[in-house]
N, C-alpha and C positions, 0 to 999 in steps of 0.2 A: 304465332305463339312462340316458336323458339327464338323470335328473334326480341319480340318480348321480355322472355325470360333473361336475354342475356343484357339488359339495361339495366344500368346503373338503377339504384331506389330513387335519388334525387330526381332521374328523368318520371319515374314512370307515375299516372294518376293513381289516386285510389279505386282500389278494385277490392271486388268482395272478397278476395281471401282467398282462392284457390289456386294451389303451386301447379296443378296438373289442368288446365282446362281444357276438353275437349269440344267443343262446338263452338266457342265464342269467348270472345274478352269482353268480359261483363264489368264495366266502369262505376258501378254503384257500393256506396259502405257497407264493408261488412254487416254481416245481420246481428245486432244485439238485447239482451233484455233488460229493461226499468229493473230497478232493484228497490226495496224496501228503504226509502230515506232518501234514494238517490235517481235523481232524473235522469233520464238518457238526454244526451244530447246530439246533434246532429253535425257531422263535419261538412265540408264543402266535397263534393264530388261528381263530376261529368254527367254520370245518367242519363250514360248511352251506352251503344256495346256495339260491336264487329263480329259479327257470323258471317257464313256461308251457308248457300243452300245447292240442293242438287240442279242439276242441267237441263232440267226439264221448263218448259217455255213459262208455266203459268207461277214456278216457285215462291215468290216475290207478288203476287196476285192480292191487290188489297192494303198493303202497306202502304205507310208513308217513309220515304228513304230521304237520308242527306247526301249520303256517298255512295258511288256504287262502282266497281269495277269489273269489267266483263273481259275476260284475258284469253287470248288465243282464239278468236271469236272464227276467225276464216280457217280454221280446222275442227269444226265442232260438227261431227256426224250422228249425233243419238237428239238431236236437237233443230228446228229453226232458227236460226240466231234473229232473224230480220223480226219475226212473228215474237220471237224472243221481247225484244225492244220493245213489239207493241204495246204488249203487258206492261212491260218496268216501268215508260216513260208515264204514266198515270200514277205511278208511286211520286215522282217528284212535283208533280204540282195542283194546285187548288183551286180551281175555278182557271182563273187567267196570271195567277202567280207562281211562278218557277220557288218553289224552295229546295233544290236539291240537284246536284250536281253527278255527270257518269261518266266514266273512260273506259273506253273499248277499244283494244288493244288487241294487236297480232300480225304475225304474216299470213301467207294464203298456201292453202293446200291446193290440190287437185278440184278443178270447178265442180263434175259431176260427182265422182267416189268419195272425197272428203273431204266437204260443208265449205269448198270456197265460192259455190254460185247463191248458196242464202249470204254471206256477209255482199257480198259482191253488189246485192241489192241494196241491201243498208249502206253503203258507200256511193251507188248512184244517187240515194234519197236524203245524202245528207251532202249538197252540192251548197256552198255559202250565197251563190250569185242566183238561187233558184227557190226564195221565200216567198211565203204567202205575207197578205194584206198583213197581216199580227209579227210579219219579222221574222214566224219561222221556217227552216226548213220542211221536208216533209216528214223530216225523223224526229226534229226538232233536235238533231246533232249538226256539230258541223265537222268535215272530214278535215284530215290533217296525212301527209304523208312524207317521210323523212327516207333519204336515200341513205342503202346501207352502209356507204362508206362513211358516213358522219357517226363520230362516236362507235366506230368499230374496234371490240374488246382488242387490246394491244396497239394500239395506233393513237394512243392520246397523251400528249409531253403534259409534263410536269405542272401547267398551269392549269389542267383540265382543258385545252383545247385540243381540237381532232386533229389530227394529220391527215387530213383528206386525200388528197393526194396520193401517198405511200399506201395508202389502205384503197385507194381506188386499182389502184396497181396491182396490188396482192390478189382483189377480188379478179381482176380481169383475169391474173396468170389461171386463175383455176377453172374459171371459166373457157379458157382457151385448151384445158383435158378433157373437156366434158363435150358430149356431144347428146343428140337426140333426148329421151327421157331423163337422163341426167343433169345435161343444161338444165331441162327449161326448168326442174327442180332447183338446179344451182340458183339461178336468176329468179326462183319464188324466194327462196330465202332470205338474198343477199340483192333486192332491186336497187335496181338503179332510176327507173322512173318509174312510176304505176303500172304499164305495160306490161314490165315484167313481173309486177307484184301476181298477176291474175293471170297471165300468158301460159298458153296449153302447148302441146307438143303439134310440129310441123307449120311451126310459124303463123299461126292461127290467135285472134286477142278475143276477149270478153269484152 
């Protein structure tokens, strides 16, 4: 919403009217009435909208979605994120046709205390080289994992490319302060291969 607000009028669609919205950007014409002599007409307008719902597994239960984004997903502890999925992905498709698209996004907490061993599933189950007969996975996602030194805030020249390198550097130096419980937090945060994305204290993996 505030980033909404702060777009140019030329960018933005038409929406119903409201400067303050609280739940949703609702992309449909304002509401108006026929008048005595004079038709209402209709403009052109999107006739769709962007909410959120709460954290809870079944939120999303029923619909049909286009977009969907699930953010911070390997620190979610009031939730199953994996059981999560099971619900949503029945929002984006109809019979045997996909119409609707998800990104699930995050780093990884702690496996046991804080919700990194339910993502952790949904990352086994969305392996690209491990489909059924139909093509898909068994999440019917496929995983995707990017090392933290690619595109690390402060490390990227002037063309928009990373400096990989220099930003591999920097993460090493901190990593080399850090010891026991703090490591292996450093290295959830800031991985460098999957290992570390999920890796617990005393050299032990998921």
């Amino acid at each position: 919403v505030r980033t909404w607000k702060r777009m140019p009028y030329w960018l933005k669609p038409i929406d119903e009217g409201d400067s303050q919205p609280k739940s949703a950007l609702r992309f449909f014409e304002p509401s108006t009435r026929s008048t005595k002599g004079k038709r209402k007409e209709y403009g052109v307008s999107l006739d769709s909208w962007i909410d959120y719902e709460t954290s809870k597994e079944e939120a999303y239960d029923g619909e049909k979605l286009k977009r969907y984004t699930m953010d911070e997903a390997g620190k979610t502890v009031n939730a199953d994120v994996s059981e999560r999925w099971n619900i949503i992905r029945e929002c984006f498709v109809t019979g045997k046709k996909v119409i609707g698209k998800a990104l699930i996004t995050t780093t990884v907490e702690e496996m046991d205390k804080k919700g990194g061993k339910n993502f952790k599933t949904l990352w086994d189950n969305s392996d690209i080289n491990a489909r059924d007969d139909n093509g898909f996975t068994r999440t019917g996602l496929y995983r995707y994992f990017k090392p933290a030194y690619y595109c690390l805030e402060g490390f990227i020249d002037e063309y928009g490319n990373p400096k990989t390198e220099e930003a591999q550097t920097f993460l090493n130096n901190k990593r080399n302060g850090a010891d026991g419980k703090s490591l292996a937090s450093e290295k959830r945060k800031y991985p460098f291969k999957v290992e570390d994305a999920f890796g617990i204290v005393y050299g032990n993996f998921w």
